[in-house]
TIRO-262979 format. One record per atom (N, C-alpha, C): x negated, y negated, z; residue in one letter; atom name. Coordinates in nm, 2 decimals, m for minus. Each point is the difference from the previous one (the first is absolute). Layout:
# TIRO-262979
<tiza c1="X" c2="Y" c3="Z" type="A" atom="CA"/>
...
//
This chain:
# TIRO-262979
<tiza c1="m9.08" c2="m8.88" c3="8.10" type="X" atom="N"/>
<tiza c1="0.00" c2="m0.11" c3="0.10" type="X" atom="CA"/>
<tiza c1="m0.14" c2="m0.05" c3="0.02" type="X" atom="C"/>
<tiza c1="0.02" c2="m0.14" c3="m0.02" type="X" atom="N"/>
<tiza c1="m0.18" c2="m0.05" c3="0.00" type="X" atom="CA"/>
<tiza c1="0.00" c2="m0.01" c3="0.17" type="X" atom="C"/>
<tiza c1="m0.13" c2="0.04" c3="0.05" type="X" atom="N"/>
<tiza c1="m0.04" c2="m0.01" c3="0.18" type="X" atom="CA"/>
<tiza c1="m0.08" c2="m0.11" c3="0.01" type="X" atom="C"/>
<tiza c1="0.12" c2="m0.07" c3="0.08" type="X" atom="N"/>
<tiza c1="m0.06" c2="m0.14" c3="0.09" type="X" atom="CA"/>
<tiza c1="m0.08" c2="0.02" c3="0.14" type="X" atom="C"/>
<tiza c1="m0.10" c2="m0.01" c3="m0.04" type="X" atom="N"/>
<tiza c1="m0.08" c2="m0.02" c3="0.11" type="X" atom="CA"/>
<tiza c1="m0.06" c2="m0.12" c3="0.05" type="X" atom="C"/>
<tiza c1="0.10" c2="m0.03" c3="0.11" type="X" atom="N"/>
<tiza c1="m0.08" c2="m0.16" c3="0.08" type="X" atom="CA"/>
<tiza c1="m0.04" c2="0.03" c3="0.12" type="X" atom="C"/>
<tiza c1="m0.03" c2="m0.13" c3="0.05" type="X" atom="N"/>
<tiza c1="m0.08" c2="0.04" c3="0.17" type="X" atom="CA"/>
<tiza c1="0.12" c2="m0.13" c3="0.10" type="X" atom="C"/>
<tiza c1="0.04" c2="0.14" c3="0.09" type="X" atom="N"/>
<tiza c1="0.05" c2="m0.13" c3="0.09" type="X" atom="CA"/>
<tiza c1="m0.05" c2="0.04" c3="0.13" type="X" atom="C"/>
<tiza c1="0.10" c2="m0.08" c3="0.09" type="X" atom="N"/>
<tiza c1="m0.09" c2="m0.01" c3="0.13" type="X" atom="CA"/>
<tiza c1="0.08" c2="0.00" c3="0.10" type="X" atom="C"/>
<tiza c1="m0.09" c2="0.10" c3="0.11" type="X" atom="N"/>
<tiza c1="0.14" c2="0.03" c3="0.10" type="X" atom="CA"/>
<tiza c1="m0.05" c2="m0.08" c3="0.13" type="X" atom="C"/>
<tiza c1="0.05" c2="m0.04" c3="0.08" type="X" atom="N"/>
<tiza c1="m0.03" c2="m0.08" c3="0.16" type="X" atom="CA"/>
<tiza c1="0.01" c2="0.16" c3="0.12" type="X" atom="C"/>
<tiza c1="m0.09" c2="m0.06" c3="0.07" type="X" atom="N"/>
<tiza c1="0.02" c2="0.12" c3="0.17" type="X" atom="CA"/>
<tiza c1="0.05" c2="m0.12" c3="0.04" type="X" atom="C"/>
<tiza c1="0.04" c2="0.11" c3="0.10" type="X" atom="N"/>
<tiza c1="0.08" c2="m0.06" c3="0.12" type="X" atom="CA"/>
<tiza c1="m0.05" c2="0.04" c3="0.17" type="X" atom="C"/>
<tiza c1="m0.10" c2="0.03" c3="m0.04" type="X" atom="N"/>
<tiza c1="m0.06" c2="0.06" c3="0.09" type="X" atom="CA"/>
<tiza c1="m0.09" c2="0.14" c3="0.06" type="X" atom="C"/>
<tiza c1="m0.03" c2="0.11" c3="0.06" type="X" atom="N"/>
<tiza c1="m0.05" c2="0.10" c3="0.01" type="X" atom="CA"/>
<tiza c1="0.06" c2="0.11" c3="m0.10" type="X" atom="C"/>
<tiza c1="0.12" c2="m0.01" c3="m0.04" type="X" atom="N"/>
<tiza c1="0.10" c2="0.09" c3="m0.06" type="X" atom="CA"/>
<tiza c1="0.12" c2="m0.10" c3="m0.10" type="X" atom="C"/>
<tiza c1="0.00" c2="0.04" c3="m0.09" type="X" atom="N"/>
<tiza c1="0.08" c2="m0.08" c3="m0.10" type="X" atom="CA"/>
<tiza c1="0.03" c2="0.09" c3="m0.12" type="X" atom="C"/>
<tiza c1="0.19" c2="0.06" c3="m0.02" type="X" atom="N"/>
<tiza c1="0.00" c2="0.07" c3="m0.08" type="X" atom="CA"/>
<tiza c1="0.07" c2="m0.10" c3="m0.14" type="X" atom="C"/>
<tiza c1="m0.05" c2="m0.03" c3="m0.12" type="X" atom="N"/>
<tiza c1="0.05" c2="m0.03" c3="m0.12" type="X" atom="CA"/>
<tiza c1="0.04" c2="0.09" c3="m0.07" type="X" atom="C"/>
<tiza c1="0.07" c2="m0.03" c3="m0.13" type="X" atom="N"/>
<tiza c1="0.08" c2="0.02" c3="m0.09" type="X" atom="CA"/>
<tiza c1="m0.14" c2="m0.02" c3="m0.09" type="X" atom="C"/>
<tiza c1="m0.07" c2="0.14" c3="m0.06" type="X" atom="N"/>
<tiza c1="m0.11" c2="m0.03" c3="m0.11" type="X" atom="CA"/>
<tiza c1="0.10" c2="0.07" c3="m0.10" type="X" atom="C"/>
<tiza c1="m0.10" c2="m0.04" c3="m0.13" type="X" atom="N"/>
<tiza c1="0.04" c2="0.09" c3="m0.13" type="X" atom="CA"/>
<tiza c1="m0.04" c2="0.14" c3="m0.02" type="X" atom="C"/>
<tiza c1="0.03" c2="0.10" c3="m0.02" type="X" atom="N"/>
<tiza c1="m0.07" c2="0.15" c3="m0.02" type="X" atom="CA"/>
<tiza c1="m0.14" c2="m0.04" c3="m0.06" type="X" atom="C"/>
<tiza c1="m0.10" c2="0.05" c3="0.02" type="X" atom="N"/>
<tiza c1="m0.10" c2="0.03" c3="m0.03" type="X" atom="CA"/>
<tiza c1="m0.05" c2="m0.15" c3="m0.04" type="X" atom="C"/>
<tiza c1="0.00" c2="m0.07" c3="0.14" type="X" atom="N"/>
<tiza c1="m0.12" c2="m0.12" c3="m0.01" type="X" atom="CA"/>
<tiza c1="m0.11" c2="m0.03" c3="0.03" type="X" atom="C"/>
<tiza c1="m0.07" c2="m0.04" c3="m0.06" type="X" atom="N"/>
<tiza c1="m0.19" c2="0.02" c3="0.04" type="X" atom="CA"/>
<tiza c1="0.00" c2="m0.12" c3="0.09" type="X" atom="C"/>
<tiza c1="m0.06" c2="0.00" c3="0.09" type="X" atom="N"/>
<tiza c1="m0.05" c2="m0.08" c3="0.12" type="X" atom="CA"/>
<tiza c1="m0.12" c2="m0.07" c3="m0.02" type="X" atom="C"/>
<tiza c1="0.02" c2="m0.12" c3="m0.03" type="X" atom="N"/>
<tiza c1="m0.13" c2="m0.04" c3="m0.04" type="X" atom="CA"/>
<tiza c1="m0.09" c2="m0.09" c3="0.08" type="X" atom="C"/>
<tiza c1="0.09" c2="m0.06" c3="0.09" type="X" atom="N"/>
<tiza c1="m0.07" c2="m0.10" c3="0.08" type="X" atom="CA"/>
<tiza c1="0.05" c2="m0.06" c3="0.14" type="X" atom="C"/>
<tiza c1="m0.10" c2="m0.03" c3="0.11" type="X" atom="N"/>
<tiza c1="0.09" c2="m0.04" c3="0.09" type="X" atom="CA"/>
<tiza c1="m0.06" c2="m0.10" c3="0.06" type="X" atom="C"/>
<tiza c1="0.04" c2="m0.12" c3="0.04" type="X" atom="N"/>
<tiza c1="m0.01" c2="m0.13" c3="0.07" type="X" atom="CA"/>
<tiza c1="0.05" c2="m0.10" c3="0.07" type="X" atom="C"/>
<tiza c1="0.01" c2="m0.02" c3="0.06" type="X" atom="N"/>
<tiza c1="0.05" c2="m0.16" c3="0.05" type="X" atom="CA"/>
<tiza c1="0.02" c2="m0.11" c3="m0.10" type="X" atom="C"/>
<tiza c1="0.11" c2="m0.03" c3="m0.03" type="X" atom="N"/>
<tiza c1="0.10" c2="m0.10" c3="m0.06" type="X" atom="CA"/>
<tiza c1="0.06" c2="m0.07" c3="0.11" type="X" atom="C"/>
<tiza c1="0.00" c2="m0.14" c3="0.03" type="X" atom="N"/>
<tiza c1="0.05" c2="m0.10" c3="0.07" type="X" atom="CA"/>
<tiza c1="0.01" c2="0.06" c3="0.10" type="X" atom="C"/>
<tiza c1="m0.03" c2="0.05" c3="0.05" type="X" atom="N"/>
<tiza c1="m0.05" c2="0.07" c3="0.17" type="X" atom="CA"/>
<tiza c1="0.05" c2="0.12" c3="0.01" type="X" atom="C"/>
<tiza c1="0.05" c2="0.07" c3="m0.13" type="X" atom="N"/>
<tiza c1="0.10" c2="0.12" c3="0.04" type="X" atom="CA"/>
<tiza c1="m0.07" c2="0.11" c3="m0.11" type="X" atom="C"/>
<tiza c1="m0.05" c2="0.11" c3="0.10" type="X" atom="N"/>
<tiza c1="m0.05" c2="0.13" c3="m0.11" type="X" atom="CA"/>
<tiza c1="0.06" c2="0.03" c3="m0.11" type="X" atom="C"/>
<tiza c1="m0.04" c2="0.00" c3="m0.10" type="X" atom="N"/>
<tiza c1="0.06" c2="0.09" c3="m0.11" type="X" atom="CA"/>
<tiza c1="m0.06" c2="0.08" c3="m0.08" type="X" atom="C"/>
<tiza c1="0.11" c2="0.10" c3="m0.08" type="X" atom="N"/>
<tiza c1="m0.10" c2="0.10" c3="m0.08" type="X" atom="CA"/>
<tiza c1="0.06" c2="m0.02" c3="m0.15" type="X" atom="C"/>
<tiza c1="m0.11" c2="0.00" c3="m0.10" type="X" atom="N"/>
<tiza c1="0.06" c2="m0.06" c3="m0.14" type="X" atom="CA"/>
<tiza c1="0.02" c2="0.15" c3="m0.06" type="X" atom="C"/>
<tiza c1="0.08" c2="0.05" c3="m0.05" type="X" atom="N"/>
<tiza c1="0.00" c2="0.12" c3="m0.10" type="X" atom="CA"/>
<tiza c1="0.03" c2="m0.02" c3="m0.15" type="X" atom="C"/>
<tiza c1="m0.06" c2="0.08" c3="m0.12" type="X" atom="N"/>
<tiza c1="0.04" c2="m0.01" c3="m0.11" type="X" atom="CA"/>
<tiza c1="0.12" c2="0.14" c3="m0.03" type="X" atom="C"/>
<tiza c1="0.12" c2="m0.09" c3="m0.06" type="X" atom="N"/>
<tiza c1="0.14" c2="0.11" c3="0.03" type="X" atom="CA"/>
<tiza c1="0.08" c2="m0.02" c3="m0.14" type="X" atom="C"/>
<tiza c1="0.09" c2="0.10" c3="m0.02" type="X" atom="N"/>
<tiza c1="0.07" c2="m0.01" c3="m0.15" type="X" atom="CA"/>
<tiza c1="0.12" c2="m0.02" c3="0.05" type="X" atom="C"/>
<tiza c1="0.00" c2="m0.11" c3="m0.01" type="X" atom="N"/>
<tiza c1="0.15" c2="m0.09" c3="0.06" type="X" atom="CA"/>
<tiza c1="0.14" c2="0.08" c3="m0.05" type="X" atom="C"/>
<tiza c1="0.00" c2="0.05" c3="m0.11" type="X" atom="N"/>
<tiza c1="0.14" c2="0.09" c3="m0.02" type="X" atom="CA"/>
<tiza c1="m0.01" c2="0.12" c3="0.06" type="X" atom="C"/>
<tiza c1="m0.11" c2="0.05" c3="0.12" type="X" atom="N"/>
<tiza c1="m0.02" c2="0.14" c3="0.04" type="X" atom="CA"/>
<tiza c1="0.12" c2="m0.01" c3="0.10" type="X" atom="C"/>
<tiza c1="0.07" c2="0.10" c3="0.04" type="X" atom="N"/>
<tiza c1="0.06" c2="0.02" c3="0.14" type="X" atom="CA"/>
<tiza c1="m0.10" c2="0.02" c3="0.16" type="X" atom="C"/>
<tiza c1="0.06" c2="m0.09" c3="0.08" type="X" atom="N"/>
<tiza c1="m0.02" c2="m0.04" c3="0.11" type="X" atom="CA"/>
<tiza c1="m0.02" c2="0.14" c3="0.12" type="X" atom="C"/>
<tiza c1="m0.12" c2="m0.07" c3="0.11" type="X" atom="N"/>
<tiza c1="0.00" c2="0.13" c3="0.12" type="X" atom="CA"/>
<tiza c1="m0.06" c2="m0.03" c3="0.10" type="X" atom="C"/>
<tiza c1="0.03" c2="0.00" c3="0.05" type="X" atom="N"/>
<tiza c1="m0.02" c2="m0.08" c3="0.18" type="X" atom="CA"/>
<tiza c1="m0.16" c2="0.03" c3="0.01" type="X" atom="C"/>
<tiza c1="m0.07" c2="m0.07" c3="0.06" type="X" atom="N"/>
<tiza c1="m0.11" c2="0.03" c3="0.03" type="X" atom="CA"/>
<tiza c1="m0.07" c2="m0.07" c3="0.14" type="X" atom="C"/>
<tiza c1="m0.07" c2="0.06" c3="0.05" type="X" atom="N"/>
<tiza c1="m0.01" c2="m0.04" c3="0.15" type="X" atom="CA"/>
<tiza c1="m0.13" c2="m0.07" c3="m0.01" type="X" atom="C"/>
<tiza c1="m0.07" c2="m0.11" c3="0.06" type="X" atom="N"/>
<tiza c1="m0.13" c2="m0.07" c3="0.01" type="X" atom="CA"/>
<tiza c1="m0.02" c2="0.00" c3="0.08" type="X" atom="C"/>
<tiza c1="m0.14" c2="0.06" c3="0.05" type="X" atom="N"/>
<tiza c1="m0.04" c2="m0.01" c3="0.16" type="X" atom="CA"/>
<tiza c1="m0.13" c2="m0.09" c3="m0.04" type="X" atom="C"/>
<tiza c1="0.00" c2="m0.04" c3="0.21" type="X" atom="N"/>
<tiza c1="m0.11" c2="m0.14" c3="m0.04" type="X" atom="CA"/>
<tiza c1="m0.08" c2="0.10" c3="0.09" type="X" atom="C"/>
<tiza c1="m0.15" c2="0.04" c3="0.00" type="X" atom="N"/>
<tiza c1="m0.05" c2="0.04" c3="0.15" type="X" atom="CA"/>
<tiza c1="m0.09" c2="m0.11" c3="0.03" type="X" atom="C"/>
<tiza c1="m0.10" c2="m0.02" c3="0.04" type="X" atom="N"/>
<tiza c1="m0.10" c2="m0.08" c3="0.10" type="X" atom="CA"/>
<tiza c1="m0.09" c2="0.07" c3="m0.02" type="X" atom="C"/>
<tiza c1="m0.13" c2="m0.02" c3="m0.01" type="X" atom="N"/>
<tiza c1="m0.12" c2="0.05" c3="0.00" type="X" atom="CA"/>
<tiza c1="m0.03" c2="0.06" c3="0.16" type="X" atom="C"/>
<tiza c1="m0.04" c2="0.08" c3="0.02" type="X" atom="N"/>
<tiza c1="0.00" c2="0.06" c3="0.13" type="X" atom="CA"/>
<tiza c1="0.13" c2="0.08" c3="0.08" type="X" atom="C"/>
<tiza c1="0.10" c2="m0.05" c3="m0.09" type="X" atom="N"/>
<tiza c1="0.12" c2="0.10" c3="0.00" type="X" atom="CA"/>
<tiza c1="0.03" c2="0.13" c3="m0.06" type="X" atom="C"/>
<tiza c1="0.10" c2="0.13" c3="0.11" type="X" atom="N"/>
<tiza c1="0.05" c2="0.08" c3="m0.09" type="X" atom="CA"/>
<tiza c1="0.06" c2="m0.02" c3="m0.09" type="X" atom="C"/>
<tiza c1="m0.04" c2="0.06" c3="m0.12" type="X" atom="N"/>
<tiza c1="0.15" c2="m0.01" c3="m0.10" type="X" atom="CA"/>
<tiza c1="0.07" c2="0.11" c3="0.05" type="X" atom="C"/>
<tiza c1="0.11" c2="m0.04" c3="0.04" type="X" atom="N"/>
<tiza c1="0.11" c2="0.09" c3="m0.02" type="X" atom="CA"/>
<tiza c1="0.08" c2="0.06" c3="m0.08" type="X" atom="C"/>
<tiza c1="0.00" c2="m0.02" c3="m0.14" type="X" atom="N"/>
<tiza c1="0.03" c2="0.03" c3="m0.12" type="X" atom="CA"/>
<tiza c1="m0.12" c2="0.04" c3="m0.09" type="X" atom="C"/>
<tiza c1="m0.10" c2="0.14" c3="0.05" type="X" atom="N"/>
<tiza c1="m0.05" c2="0.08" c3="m0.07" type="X" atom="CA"/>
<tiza c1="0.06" c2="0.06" c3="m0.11" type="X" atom="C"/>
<tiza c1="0.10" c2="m0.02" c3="m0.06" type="X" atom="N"/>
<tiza c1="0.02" c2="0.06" c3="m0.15" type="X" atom="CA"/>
<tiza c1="0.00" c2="m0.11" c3="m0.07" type="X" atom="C"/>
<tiza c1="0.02" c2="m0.10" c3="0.04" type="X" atom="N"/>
<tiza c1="0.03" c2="m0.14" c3="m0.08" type="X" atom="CA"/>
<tiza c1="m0.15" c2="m0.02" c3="m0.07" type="X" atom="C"/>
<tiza c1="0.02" c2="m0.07" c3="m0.12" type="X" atom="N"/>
<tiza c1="m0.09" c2="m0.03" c3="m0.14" type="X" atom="CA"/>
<tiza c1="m0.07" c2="m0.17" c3="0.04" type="X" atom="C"/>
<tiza c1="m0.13" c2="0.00" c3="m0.02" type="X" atom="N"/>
<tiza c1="m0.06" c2="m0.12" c3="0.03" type="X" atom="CA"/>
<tiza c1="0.04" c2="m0.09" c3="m0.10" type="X" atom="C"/>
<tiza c1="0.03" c2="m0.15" c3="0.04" type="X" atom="N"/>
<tiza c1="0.02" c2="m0.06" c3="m0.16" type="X" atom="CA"/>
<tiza c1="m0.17" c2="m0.12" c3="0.02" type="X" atom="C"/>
<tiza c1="m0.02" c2="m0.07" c3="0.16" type="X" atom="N"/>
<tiza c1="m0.06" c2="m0.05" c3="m0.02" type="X" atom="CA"/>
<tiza c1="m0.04" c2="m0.07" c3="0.19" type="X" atom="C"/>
<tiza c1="m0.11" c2="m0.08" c3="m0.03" type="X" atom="N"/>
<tiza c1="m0.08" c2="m0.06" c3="0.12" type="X" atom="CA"/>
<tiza c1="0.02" c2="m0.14" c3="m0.02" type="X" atom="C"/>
<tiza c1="0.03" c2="m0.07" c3="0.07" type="X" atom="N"/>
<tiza c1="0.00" c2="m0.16" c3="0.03" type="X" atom="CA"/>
<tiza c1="m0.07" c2="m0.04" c3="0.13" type="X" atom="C"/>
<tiza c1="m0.03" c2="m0.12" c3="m0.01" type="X" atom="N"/>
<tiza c1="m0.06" c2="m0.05" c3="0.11" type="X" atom="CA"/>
<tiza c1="0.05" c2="m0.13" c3="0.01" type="X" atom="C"/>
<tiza c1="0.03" c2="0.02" c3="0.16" type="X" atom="N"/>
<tiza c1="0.07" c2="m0.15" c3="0.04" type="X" atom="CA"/>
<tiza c1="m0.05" c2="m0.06" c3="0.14" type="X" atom="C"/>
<tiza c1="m0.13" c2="m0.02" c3="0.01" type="X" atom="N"/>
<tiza c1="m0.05" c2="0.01" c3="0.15" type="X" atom="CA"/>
<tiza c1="0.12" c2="m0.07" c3="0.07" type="X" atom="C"/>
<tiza c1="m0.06" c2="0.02" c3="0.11" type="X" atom="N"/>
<tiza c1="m0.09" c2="0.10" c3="0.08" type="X" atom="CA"/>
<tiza c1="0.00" c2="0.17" c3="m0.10" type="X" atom="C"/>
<tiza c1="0.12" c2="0.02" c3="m0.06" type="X" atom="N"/>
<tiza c1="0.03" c2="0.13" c3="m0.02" type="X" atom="CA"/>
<tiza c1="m0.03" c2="0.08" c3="m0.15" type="X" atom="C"/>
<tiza c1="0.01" c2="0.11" c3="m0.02" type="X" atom="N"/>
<tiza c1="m0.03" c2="0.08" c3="m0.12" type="X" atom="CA"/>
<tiza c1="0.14" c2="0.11" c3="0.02" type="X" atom="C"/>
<tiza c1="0.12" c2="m0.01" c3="m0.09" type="X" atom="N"/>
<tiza c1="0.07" c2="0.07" c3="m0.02" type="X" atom="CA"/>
<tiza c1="m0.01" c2="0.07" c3="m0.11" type="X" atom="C"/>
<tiza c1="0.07" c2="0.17" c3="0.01" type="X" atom="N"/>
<tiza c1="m0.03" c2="0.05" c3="m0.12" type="X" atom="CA"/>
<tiza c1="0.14" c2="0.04" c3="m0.03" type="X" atom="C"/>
<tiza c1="0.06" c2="0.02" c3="m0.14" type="X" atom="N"/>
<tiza c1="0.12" c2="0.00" c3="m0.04" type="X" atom="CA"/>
<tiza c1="0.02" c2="0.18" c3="m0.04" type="X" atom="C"/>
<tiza c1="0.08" c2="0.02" c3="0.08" type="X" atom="N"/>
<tiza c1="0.06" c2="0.17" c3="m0.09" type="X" atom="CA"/>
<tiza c1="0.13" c2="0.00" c3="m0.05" type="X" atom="C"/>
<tiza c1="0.05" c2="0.06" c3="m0.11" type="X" atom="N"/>
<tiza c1="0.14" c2="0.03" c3="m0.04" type="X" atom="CA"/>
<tiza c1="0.03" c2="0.16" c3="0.00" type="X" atom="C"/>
<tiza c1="0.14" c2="0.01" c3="0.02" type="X" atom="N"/>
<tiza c1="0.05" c2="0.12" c3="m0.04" type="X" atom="CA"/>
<tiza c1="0.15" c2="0.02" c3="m0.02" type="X" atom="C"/>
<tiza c1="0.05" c2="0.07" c3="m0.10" type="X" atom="N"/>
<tiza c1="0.17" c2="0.01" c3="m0.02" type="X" atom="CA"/>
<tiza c1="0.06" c2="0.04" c3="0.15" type="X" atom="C"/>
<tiza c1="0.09" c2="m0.11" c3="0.00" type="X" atom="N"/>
<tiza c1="0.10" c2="0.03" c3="0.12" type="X" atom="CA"/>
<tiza c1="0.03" c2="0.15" c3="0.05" type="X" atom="C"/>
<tiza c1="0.03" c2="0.08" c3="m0.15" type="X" atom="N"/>
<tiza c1="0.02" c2="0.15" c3="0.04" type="X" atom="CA"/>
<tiza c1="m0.09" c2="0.09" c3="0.13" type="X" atom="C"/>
<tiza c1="m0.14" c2="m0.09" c3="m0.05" type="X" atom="N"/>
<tiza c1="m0.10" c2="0.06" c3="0.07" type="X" atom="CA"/>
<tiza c1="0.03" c2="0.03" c3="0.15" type="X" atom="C"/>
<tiza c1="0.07" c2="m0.12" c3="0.07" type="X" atom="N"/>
<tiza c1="m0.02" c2="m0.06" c3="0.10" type="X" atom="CA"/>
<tiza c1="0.08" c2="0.12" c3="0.14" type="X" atom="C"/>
<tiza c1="m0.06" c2="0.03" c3="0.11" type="X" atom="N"/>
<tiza c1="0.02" c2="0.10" c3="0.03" type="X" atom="CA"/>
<tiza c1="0.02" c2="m0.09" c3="0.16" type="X" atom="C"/>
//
């Protein structure tokens, strides 16, 4: 089987937002698109699918999701948000 690797792109929805990623997607970027956060990952589109949670924190905020994996920092003044993920399983 030849491995497709493309980059797509997922939207928040806010402080917490769980998607549908591909197993073992690399997180590559995260920004504001038409006013709405997003995080771009490079994924092998015929992988099987797995919930994944996206937390937004605030600069000066606890993260509450200390096991969760950094993907990235944006800035949207006034504000600086930083982006974590982690598999749904995680989630306690």
């Amino acid at each position: 089987r030849w491995d497709m690797r493309v980059i797509w792109k997922y939207q928040t929805d806010g402080e917490r937002t769980v998607i549908n990623a591909q197993k073992d997607a690399k997180f590559l970027h995260v920004d504001y698109q038409h006013g709405i956060l997003c995080v771009w990952a490079e994924v092998d589109d015929e992988a099987s699918s797995e919930q994944i949670e996206l937390s937004v924190v605030g600069t000066g905020h606890e993260n509450p999701k200390p096991t969760a994996e950094y993907i990235g920092t944006v800035q949207h003044p006034p504000f600086v948000w930083h982006v974590y993920w982690r598999p749904v399983t995680w989630i306690t």
